[in-house]
C-alpha positions as CSV (number, residue, x, y, z in Angstrom):
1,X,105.6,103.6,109.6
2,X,105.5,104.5,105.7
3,X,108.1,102.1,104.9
4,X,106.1,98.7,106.5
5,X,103.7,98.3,103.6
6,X,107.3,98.2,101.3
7,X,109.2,95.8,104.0
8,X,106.2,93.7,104.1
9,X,105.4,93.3,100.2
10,X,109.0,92.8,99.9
11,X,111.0,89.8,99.0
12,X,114.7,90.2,98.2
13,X,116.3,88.7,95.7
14,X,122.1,87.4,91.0
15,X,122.5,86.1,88.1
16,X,121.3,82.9,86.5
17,X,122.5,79.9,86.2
18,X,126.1,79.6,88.0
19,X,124.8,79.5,91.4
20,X,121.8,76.8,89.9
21,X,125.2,74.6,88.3
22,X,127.1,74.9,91.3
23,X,124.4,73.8,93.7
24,X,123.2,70.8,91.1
25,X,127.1,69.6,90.8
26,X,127.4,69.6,95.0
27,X,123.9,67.6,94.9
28,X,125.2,65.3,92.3
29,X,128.8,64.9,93.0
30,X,131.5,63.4,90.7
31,X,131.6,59.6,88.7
32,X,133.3,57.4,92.3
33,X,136.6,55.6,91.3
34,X,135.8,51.6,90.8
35,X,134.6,49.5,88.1
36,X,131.3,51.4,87.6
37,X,132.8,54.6,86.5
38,X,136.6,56.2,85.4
39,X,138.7,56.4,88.2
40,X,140.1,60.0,89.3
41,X,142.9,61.5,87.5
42,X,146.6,61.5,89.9
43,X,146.3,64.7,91.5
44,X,142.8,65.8,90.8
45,X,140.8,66.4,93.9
46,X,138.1,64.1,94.6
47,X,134.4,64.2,95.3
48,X,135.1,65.4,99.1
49,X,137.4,68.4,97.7
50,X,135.5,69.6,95.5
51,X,132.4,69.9,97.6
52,X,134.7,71.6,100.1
53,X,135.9,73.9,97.2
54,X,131.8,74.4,96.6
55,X,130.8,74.7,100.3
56,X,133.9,77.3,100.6
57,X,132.6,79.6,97.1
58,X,128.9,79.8,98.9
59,X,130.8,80.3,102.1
60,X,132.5,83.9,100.2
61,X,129.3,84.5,98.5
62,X,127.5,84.8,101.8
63,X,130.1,86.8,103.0
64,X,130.0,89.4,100.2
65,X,126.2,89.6,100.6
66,X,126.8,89.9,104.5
67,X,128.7,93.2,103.6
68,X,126.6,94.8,101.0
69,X,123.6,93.9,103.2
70,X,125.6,95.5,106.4
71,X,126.2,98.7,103.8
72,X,122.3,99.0,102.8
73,X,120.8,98.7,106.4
74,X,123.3,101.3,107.4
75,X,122.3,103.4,104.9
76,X,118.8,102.3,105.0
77,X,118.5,103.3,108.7
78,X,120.5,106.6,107.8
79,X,117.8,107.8,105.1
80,X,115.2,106.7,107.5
81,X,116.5,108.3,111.2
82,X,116.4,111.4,108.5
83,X,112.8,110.8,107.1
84,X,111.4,110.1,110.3
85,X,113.3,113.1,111.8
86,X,112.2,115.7,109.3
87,X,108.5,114.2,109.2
88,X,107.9,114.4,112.9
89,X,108.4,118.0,112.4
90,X,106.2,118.3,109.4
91,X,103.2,116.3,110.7
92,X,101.7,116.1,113.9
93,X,101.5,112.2,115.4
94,X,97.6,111.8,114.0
95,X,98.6,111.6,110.7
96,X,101.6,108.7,112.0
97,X,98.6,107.0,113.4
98,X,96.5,107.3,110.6
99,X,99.3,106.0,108.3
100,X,99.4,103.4,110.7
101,X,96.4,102.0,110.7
102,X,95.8,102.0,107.4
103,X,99.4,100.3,106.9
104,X,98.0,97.7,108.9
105,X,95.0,96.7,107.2
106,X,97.3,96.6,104.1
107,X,99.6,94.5,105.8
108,X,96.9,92.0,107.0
109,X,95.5,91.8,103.4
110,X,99.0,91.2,101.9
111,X,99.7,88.4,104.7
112,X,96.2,86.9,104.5
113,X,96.7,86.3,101.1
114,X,100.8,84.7,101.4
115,X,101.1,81.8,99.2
116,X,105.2,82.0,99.6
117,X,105.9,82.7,95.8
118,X,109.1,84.4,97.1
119,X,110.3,81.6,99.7
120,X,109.2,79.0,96.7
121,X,111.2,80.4,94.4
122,X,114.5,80.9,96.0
123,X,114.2,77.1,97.5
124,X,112.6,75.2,94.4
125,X,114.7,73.7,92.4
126,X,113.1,74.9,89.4
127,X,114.0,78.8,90.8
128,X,115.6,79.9,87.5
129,X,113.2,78.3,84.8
130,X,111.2,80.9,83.1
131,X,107.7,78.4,83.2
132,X,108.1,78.4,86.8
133,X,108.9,81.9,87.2
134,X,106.3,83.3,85.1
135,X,103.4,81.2,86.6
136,X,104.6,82.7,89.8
137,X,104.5,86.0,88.4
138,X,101.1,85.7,87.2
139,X,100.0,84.6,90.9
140,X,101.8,87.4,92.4
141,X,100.0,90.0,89.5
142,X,96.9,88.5,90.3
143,X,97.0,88.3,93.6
144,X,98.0,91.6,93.7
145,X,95.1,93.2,92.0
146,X,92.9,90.8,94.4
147,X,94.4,93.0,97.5
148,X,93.0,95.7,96.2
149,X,89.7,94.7,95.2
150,X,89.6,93.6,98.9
151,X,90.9,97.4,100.6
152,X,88.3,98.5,98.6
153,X,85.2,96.6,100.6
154,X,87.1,97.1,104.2
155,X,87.5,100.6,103.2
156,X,84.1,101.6,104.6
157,X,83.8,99.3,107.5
158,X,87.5,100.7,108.6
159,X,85.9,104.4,108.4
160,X,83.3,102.9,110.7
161,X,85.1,101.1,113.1
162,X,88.0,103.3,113.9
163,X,85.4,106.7,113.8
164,X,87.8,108.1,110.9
165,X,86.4,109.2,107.7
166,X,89.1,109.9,106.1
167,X,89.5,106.0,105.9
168,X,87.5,105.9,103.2
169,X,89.9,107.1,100.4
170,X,93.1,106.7,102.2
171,X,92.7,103.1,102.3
172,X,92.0,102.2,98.5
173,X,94.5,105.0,97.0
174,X,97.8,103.3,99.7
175,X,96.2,100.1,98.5
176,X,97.0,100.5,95.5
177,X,100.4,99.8,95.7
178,X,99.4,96.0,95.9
179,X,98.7,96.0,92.1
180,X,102.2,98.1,91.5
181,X,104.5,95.4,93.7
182,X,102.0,92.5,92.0
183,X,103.6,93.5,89.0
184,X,107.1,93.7,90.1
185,X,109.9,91.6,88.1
186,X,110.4,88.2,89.3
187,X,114.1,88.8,88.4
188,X,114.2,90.3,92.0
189,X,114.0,87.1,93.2
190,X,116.8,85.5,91.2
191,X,118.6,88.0,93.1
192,X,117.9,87.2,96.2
193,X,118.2,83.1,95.5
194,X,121.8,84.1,94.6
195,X,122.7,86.2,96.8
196,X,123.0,88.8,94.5
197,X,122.9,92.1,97.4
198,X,124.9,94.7,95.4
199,X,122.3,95.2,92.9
200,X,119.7,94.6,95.6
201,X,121.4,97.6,98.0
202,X,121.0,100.0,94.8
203,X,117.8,99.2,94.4
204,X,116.3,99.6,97.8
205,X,118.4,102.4,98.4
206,X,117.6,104.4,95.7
207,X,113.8,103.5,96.2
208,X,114.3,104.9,99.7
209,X,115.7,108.3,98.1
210,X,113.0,108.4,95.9
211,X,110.5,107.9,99.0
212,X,112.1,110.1,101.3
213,X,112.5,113.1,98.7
214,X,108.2,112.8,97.5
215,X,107.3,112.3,100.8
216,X,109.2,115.4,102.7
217,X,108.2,117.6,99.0
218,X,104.7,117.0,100.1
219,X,104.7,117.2,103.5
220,X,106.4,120.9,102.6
221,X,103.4,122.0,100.0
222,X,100.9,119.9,102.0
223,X,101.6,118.5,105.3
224,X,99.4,115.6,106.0
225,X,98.9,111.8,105.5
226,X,98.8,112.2,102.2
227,X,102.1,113.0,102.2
228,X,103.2,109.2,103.5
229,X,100.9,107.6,100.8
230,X,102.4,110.0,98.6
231,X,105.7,108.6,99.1
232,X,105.1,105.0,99.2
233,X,103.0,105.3,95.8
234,X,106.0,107.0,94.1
235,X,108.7,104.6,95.5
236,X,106.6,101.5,94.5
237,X,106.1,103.0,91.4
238,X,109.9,103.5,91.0
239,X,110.7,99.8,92.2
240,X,108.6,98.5,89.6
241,X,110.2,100.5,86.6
242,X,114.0,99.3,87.9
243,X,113.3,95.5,88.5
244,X,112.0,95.5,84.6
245,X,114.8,97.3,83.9
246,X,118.5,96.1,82.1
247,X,119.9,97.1,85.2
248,X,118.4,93.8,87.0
249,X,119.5,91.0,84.5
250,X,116.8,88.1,84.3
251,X,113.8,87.0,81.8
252,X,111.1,89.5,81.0
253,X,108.0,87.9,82.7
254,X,104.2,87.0,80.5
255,X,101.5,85.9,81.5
256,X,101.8,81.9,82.0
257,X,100.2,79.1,83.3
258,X,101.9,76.0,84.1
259,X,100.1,73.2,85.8
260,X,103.0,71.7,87.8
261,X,104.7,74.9,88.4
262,X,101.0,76.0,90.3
263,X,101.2,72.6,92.1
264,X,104.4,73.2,93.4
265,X,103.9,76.5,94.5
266,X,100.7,75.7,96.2
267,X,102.2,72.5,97.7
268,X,105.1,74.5,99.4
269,X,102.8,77.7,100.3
270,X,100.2,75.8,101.6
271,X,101.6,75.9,105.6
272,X,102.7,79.4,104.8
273,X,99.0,80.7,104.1
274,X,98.1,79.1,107.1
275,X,101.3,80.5,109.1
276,X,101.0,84.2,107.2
277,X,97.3,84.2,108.0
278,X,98.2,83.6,112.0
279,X,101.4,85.7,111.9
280,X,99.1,88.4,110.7
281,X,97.0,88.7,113.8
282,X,99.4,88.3,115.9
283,X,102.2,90.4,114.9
284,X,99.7,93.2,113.4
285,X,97.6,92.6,116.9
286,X,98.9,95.5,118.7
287,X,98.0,98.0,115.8
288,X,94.4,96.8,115.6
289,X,93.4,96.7,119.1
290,X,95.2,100.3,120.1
291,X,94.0,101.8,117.3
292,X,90.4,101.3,118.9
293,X,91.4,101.8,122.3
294,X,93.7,105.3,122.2
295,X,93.7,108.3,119.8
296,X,95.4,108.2,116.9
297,X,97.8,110.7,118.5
298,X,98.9,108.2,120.8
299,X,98.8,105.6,118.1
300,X,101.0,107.2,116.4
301,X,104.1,107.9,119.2
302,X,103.2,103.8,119.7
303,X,104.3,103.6,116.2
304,X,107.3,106.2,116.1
305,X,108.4,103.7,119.6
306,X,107.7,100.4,117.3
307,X,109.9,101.6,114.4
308,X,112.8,102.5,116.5
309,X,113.6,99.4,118.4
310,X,112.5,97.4,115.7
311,X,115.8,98.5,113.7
312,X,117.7,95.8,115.0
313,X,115.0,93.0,113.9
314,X,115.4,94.8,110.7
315,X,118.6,93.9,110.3
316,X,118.3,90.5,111.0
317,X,115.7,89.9,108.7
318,X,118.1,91.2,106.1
319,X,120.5,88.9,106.8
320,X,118.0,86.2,106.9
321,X,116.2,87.2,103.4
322,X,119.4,87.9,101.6
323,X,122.1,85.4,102.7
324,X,120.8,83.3,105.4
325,X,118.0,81.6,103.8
326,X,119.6,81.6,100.0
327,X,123.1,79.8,101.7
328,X,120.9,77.4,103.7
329,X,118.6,76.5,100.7
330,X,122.0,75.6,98.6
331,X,123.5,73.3,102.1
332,X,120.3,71.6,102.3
333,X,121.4,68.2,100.6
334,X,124.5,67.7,103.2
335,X,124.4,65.1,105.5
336,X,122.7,66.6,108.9
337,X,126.0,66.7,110.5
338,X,127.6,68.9,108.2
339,X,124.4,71.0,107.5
340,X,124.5,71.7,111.2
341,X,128.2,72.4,111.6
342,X,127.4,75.2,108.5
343,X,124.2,76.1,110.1
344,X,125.4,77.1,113.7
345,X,128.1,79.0,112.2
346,X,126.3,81.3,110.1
347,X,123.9,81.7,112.8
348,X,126.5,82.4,115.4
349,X,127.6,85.6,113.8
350,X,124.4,86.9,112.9
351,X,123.2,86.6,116.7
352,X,126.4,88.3,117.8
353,X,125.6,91.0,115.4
354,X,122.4,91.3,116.8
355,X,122.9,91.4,120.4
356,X,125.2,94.5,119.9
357,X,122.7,96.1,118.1
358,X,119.5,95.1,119.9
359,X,121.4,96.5,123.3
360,X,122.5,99.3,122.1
361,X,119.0,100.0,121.3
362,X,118.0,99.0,124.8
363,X,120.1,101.4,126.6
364,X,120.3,103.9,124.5
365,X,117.0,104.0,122.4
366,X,115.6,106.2,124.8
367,X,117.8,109.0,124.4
368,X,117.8,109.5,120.3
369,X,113.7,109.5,121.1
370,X,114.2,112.6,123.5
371,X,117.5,114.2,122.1
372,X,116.0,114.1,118.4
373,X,112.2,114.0,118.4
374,X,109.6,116.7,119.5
375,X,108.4,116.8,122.6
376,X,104.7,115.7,121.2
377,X,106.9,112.0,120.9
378,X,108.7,112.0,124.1
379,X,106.3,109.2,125.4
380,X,107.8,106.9,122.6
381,X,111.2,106.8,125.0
382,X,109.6,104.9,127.7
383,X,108.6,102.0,124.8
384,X,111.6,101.9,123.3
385,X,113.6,99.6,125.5
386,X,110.4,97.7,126.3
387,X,110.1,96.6,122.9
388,X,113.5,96.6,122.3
389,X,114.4,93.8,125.0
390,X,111.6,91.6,124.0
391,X,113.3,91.5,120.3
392,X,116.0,88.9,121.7
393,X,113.9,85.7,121.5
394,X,112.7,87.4,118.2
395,X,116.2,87.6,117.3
396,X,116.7,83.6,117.8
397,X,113.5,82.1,116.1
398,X,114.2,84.4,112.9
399,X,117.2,82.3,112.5
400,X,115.8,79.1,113.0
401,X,113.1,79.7,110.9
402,X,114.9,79.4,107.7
403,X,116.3,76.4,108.1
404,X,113.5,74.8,108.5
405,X,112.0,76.1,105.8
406,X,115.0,74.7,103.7
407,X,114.7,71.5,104.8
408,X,110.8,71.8,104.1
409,X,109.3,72.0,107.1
410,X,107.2,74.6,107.3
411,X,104.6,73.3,109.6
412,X,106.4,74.2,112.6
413,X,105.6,77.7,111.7
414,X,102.2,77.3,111.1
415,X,102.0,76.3,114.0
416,X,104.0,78.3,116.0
417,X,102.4,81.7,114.7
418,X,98.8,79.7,115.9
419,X,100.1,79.6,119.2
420,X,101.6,83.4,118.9
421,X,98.5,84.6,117.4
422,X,96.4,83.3,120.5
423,X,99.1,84.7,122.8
424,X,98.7,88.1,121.0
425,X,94.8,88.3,121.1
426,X,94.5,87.5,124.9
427,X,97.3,89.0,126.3
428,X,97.2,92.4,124.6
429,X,93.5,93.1,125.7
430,X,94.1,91.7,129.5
431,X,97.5,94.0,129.4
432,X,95.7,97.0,128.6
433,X,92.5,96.5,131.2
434,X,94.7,96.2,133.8
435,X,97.9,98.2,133.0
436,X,96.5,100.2,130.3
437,X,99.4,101.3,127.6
438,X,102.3,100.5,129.7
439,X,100.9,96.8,129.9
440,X,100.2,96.4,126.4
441,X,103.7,97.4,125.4
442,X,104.9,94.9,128.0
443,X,102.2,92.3,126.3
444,X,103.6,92.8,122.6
445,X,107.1,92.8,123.6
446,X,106.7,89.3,125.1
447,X,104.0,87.8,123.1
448,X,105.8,85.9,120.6
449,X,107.6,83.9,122.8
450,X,106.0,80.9,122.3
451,X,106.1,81.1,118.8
452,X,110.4,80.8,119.8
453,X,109.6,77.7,121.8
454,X,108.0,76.3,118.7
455,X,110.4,76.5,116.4
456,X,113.3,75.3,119.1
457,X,110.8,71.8,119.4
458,X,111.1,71.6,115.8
459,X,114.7,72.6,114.7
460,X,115.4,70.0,117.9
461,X,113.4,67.5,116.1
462,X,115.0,68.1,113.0
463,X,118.2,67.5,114.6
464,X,119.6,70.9,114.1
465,X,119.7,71.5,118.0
466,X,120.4,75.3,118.6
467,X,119.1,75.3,121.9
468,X,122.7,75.5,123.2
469,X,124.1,78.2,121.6
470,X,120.6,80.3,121.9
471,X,121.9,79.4,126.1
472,X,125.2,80.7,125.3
473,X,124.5,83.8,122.8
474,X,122.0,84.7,125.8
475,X,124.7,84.7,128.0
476,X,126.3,87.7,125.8
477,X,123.8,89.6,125.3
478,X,123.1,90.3,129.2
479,X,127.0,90.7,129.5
480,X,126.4,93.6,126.5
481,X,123.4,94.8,128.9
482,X,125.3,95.0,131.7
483,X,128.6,96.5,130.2
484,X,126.5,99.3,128.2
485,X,124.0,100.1,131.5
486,X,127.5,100.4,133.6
487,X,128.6,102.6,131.1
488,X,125.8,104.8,130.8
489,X,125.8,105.2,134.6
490,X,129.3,106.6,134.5
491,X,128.6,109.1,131.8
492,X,125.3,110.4,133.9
């Protein structure tokens, strides 16, 4: 669980101004024939062509960031089925649950504290003026070195509540990596508003390297948590030094305060502090309440279980962050027919791609936990496919969400994480009383339903209506189910 604090802090992020031109010239369109204006040349394509031509130049700029992002969560889950392989050997599961745990608090600090400076940027208009993006660099700095002011005070209560001392200074020195990321370059952003994934998948890769090579060094001299905050420190570190860098192109970020840049980062993050804050206990639920109810041992196989079959999710969410989300943003201003049309079939292909993936990891999960893993870990197989089957609905809502988001609606998931976070903090604890572990798992990997049906009401309201071809892509992915079970049966 080393790498959540990174995923979660996170916000990917090309260029400058030719995707900001090209979206501005498909919102404004050309002079119309007739008295008003000049009339088209003979033979020159008209407004209709040339936002075709437009729509079609996003269209292959999605599909080169598709690739590159396919390339770096191949890799990505390469370097970290290695890490995690190497590790398990290294460290016993109490220092997985103590990383854990303390990843968590993080987490909830970091989410608590979510005023969508990254979401605000790749959607606002203003995205590539430096005013804008330096007043939201100076939130995110400050904010930044806010988180750790506040894992400072929870540091002792932590130590207190879980019965673990060595809370105490764990939590503050991981911590610290909120004021490194705080100061990250906004230019990562750019890159992610443009769909700029080459120089992303070098970056994150090469962070990952960096991580995985501290992490194991330490876990050689020294094998202990230490070795985990070790690692994320030193990647973080490394992050920090590249996105300031000539090798990310982009302003160099001051200090700056601009009144209606603030306003209309507030205005926009406002529902996403309140949907953060919800998502938080809901999603980080499971980590809190086990990590009082079981020993960290456990905690930690819970966690080994968690990062496995959430691989596919993963994915997703790169797709999302990278090109679904960045593409959607520059559509937004077609008529709702059209958006739709565009919509559906980006989201098409991303489900398909992650209903082979999520059940793959459903029927097969189990075996890389037992086949690769010591047998200190072997109760992680059992969880695998549990949480691995309740990622489908997952799977849907994270690509409804962003749409909504483009069309600036995010109320719906305030709102739906409210309901999720409620579902979370009742079912987990009745789960567990009456099924003990087995039941929680069952609990988290269905929790979050709701939250789905939310955001179905409100891309339905919107008139986006995926309901249908979440029916339909359903439909595949028990076909996949059934096709891979059949063929594990034959091979046993």
């Amino acid at each position: 669980m080393a790498e959540a604090l990174a995923t979660t802090t996170e916000l990917d992020s090309a260029g400058t101004g030719e995707a900001t031109g090209l979206v501005e010239a498909m919102a404004a369109g050309a002079p119309a024939a007739g008295p008003s204006g000049p009339a088209e040349p003979a033979g020159s394509p008209g407004r209709a062509g040339r936002a075709s031509m437009e729509i079609a130049a996003l269209e292959s700029r999605a599909l080169t960031a598709t690739v590159w992002t396919i390339v770096q969560y191949g890799s990505g889950q390469g370097l970290r089925l290695v890490n995690s392989y190497v590790l398990t050997r290294l460290l016993v599961p109490a220092a997985f649950g103590q990383m854990t745990l303390v990843t968590t608090l993080i987490v909830g600090i970091t989410l608590l504290s979510d005023i969508g400076l990254a979401p605000s940027v790749i959607q606002s208009a203003r995205g590539d003026e430096p005013g804008f993006l330096n007043t939201a660099w100076t939130l995110q700095a400050l904010r930044g070195g806010g988180m750790w002011c506040v894992a400072m005070l929870l540091a002792w209560p932590a130590a207190r509540f879980y019965h673990d001392p060595s809370l105490l200074l764990v939590l503050p020195v991981l911590a610290l990596s909120t004021i490194v990321t705080g100061f990250n370059s906004t230019n990562l952003l750019t890159l992610s508003r443009h769909m700029g994934a080459r120089r992303l998948f070098f970056i994150e890769f090469s962070t990952q390297i960096v991580a995985l090579v501290v992490t194991i060094s330490w876990a050689l001299y020294r094998p202990s948590v230490w070795a985990l905050v070790a690692g994320n420190l030193a990647s973080n570190l490394y992050n920090l030094a590249l996105s300031h860098s000539p090798l990310v192109p982009g302003i160099r970020n001051k200090f700056h305060w601009e009144r209606k840049s603030l306003r209309d980062i507030l205005h926009f993050g406002k529902w996403i502090f309140l949907g953060t804050a919800f998502y938080f206990f809901a999603s980080q639920a499971d980590r809190l309440y086990l990590g009082k109810l079981v020993p960290l041992a456990a905690l930690g196989v819970y966690g080994i279980a968690y990062q496995m079959s959430d691989v596919p999710r993963s994915v997703i969410n790169a797709f999302a962050a990278r090109v679904g989300y960045p593409f959607i943003a520059k559509i937004a201003h077609l008529p709702m027919a059209e958006f739709r049309k565009q919509y559906l079939g980006y989201r098409r292909y991303t489900l398909l791609i992650g209903a082979v993936l999520l059940s793959i990891m459903v029927v097969f999960g189990d075996l890389v936990i037992l086949t690769l893993y010591k047998p200190a870990y072997a109760a992680a197989a059992w969880m695998v496919p549990i949480l691995a089957i309740g990622l489908w609905h997952t799977l849907m809502y994270q690509t409804t969400g962003p749409v909504l988001f483009s069309l600036g609606k995010s109320k719906y998931n305030a709102v739906g994480n409210a309901v999720y976070c409620f579902t979370m903090l009742t079912a987990i604890p009745l789960a567990f009383h009456f099924w003990h572990l087995k039941g929680a798992v069952w609990a988290v990997a269905a929790g979050d339903f709701p939250l789905y049906c939310v955001l179905q009401y409100g891309s339905t309201r919107e008139g986006v209506r995926p309901l249908k071809q979440d029916l339909q892509m359903t439909g595949v992915f028990i076909a996949l189910l059934a096709l891979e079970f059949g063929l594990r049966h034959a091979i046993h």
